[in-house]
N, CA, C and O atoms as a GROMACS GRO file, in nm:
protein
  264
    1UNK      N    1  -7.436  16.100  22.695
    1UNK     CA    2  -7.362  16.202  22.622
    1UNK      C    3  -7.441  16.247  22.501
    1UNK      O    4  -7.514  16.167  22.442
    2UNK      N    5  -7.426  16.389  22.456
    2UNK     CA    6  -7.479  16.440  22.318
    2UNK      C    7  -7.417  16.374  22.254
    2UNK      O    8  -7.476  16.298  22.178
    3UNK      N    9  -7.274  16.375  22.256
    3UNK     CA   10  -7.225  16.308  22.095
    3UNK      C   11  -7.255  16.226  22.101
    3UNK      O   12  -7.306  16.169  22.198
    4UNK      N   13  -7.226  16.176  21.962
    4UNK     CA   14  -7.255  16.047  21.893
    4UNK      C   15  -7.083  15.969  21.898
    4UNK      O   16  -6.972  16.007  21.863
    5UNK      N   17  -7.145  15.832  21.968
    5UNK     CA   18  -7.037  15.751  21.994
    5UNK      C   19  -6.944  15.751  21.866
    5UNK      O   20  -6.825  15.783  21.866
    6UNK      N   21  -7.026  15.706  21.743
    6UNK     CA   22  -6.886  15.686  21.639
    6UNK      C   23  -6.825  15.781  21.588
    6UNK      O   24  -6.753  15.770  21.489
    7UNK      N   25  -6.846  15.885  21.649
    7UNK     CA   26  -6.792  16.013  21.628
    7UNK      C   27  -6.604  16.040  21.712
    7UNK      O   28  -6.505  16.106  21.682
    8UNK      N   29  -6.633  15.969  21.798
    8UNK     CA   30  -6.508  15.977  21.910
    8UNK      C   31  -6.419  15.918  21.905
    8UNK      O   32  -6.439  15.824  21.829
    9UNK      N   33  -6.304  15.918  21.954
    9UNK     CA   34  -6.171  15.863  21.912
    9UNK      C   35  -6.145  15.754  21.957
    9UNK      O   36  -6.230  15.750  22.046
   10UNK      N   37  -6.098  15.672  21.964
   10UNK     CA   38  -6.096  15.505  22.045
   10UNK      C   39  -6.076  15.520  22.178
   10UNK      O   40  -6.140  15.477  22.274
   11UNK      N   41  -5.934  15.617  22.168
   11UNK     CA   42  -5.926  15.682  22.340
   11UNK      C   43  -6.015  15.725  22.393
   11UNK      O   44  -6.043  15.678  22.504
   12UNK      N   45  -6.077  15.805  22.351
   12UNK     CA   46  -6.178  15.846  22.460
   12UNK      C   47  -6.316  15.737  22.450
   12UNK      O   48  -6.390  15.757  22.546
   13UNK      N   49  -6.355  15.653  22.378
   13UNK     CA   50  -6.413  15.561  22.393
   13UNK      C   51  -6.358  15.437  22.487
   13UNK      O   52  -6.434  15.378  22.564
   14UNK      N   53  -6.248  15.409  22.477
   14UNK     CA   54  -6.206  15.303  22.601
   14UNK      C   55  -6.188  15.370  22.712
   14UNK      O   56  -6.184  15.298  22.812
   15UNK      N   57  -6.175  15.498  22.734
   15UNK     CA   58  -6.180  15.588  22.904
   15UNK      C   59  -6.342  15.602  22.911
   15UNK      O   60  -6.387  15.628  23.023
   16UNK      N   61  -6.408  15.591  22.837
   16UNK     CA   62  -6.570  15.607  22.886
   16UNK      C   63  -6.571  15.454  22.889
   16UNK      O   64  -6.686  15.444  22.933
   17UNK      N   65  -6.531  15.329  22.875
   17UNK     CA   66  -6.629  15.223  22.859
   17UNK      C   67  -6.542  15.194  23.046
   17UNK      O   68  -6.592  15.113  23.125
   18UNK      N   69  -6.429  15.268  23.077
   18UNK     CA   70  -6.365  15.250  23.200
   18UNK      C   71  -6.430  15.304  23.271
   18UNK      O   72  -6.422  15.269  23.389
   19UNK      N   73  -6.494  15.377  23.248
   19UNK     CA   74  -6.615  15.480  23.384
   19UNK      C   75  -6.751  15.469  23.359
   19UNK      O   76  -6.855  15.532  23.381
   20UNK      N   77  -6.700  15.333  23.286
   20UNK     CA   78  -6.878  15.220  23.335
   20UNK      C   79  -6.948  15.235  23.172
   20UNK      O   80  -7.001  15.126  23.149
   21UNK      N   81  -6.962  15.309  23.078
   21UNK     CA   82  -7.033  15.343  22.929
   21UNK      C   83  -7.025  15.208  22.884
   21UNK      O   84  -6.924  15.195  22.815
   22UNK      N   85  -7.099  15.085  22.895
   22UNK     CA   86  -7.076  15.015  22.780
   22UNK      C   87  -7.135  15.013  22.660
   22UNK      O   88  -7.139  14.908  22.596
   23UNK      N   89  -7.181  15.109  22.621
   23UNK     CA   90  -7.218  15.108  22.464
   23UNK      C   91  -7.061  15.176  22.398
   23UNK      O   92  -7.049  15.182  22.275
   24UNK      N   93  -6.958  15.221  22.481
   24UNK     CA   94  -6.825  15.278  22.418
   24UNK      C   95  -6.748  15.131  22.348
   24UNK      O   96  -6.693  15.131  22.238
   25UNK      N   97  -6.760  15.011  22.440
   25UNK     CA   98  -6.678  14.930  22.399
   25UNK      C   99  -6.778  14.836  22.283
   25UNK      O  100  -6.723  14.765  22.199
   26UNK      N  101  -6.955  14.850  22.296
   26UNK     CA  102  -7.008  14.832  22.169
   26UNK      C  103  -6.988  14.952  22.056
   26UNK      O  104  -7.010  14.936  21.936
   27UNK      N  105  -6.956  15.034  22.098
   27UNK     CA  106  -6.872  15.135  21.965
   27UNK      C  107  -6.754  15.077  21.872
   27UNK      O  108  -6.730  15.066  21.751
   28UNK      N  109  -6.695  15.047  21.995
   28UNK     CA  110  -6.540  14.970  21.892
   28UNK      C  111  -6.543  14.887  21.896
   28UNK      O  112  -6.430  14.842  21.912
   29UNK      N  113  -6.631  14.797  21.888
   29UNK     CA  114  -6.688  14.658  21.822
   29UNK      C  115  -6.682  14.673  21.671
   29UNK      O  116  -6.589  14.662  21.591
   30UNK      N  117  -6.834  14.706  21.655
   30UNK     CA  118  -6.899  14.782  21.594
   30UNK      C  119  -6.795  14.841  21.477
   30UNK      O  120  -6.807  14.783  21.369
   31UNK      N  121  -6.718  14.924  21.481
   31UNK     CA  122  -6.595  15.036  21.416
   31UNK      C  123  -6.499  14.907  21.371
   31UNK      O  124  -6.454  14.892  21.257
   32UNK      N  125  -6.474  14.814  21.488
   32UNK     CA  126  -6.373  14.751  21.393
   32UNK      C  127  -6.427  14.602  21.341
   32UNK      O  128  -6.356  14.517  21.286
   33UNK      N  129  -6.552  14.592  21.367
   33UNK     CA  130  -6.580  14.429  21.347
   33UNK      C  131  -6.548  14.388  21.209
   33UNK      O  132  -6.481  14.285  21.197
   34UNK      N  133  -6.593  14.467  21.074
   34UNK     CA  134  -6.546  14.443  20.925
   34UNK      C  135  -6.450  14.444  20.880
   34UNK      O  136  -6.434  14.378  20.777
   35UNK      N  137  -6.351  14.510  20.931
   35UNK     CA  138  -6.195  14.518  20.882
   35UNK      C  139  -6.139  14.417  20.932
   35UNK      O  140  -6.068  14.343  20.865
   36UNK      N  141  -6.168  14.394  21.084
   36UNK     CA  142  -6.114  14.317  21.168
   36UNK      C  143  -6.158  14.136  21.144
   36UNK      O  144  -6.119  14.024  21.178
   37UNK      N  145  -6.222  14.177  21.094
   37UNK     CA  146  -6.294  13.977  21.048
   37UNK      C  147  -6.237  13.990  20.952
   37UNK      O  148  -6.135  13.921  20.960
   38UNK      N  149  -6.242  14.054  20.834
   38UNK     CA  150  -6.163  14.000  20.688
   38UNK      C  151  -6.046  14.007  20.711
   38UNK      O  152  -5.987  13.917  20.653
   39UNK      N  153  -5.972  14.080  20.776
   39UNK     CA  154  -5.869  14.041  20.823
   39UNK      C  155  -5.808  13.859  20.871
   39UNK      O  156  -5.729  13.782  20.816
   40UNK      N  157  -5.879  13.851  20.974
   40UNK     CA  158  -5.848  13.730  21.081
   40UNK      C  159  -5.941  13.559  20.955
   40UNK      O  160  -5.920  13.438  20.960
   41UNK      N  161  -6.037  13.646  20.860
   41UNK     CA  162  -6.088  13.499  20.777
   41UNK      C  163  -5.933  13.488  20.675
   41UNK      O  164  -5.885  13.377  20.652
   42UNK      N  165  -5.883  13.584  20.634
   42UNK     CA  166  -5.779  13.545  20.551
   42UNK      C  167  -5.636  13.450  20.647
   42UNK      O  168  -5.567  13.355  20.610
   43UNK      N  169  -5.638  13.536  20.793
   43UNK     CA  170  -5.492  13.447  20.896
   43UNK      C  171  -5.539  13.336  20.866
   43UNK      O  172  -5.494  13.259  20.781
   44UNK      N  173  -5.689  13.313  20.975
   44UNK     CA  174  -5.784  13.177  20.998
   44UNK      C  175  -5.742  13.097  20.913
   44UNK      O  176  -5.664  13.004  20.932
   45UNK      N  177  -5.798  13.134  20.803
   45UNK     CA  178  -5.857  13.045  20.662
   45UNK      C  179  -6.010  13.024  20.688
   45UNK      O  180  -6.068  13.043  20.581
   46UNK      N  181  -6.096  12.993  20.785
   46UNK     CA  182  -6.195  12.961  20.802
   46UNK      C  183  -6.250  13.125  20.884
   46UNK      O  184  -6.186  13.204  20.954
   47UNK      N  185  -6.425  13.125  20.826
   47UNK     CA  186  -6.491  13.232  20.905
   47UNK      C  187  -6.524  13.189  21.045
   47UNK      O  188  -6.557  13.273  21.128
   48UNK      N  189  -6.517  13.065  21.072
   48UNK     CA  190  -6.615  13.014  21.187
   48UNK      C  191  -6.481  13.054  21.301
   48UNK      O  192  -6.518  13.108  21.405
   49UNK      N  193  -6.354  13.032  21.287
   49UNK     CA  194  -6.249  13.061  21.364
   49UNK      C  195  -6.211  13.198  21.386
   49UNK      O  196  -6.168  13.254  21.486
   50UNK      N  197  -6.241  13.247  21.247
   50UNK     CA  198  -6.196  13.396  21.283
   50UNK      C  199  -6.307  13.500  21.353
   50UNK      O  200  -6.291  13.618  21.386
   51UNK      N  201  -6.429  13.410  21.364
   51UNK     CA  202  -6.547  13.460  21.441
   51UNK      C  203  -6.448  13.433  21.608
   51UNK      O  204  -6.448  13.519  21.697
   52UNK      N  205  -6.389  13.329  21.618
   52UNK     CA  206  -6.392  13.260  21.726
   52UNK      C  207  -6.261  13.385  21.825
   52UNK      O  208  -6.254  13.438  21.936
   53UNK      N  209  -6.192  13.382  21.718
   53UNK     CA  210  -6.039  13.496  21.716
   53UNK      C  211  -6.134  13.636  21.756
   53UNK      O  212  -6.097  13.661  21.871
   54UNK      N  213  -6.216  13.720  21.726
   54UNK     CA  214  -6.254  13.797  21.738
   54UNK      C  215  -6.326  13.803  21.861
   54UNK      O  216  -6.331  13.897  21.940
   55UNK      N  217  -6.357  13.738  21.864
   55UNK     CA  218  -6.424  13.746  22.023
   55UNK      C  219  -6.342  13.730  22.126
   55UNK      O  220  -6.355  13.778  22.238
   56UNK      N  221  -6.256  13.662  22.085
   56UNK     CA  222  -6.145  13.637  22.198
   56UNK      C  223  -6.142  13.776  22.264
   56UNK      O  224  -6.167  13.826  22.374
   57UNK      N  225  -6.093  13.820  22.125
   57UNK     CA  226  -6.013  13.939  22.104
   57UNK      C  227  -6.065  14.078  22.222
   57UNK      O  228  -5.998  14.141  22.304
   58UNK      N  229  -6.189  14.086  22.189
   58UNK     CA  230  -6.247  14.140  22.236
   58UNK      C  231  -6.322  14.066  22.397
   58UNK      O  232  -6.412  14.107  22.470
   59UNK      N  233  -6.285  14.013  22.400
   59UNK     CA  234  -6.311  13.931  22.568
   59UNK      C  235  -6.176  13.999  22.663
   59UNK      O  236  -6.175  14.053  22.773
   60UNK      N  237  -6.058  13.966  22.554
   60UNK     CA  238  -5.914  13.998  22.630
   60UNK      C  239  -5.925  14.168  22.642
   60UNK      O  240  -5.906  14.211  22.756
   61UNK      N  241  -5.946  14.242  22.566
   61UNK     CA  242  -5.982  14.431  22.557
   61UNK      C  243  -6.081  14.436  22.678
   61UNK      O  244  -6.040  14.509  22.768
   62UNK      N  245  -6.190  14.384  22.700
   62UNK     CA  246  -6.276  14.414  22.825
   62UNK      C  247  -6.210  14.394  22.977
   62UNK      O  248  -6.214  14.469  23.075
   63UNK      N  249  -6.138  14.245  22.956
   63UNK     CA  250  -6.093  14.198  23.092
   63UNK      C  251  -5.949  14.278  23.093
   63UNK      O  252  -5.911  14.290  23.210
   64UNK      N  253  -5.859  14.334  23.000
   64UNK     CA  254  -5.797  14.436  23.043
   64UNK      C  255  -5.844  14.589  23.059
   64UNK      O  256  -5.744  14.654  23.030
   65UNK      N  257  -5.885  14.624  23.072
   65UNK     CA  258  -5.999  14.742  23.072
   65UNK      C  259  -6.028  14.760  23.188
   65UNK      O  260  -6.039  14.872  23.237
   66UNK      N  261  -6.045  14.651  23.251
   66UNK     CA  262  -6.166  14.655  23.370
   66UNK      C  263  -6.055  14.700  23.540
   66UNK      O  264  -6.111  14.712  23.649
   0.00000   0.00000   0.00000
C-alpha cells in the first residue's frame, strides 16, 4: 500500500492484517505498546508481568483475527 500504516484507523488495519498484511497488526502493536504497558505496569505492579499481560494480549487479538 502507498499509505503509511500509522496513518489508518485500527479498523482498517485489523481487516488488512485479516487479508494476510502483517505489518497491520505490527502497526497496532507499535500504536498501542506505550500507553498500553504503563497502563498494565501500574494493574501488574511489576514491568516484567505487564510485559507478560501484553503479549498475551496481543497473542489472544491474532488468534482471534485469524
Amino acid at each position: 500500500m502507498t499509505d503509511r500504516l500509522e496513518t489508518r484507523s485500527d479498523e482498517d488495519l485489523v481487516g488488512s492484517y485479516r487479508r494476510g498484511d502483517h505489518s497491520a497488526l505490527e502497526a497496532l502493536i507499535r500504536r498501542y505498546h506505550d500507553d498500553l504497558l504503563r497502563f498494565l505496569v501500574r494493574l501488574v505492579g511489576n514491568r516484567a508481568g505487564a510485559a507478560d499481560v501484553f503479549q498475551e494480549t496481543f497473542v489472544q487479538i491474532h488468534t482471534s483475527l485469524e
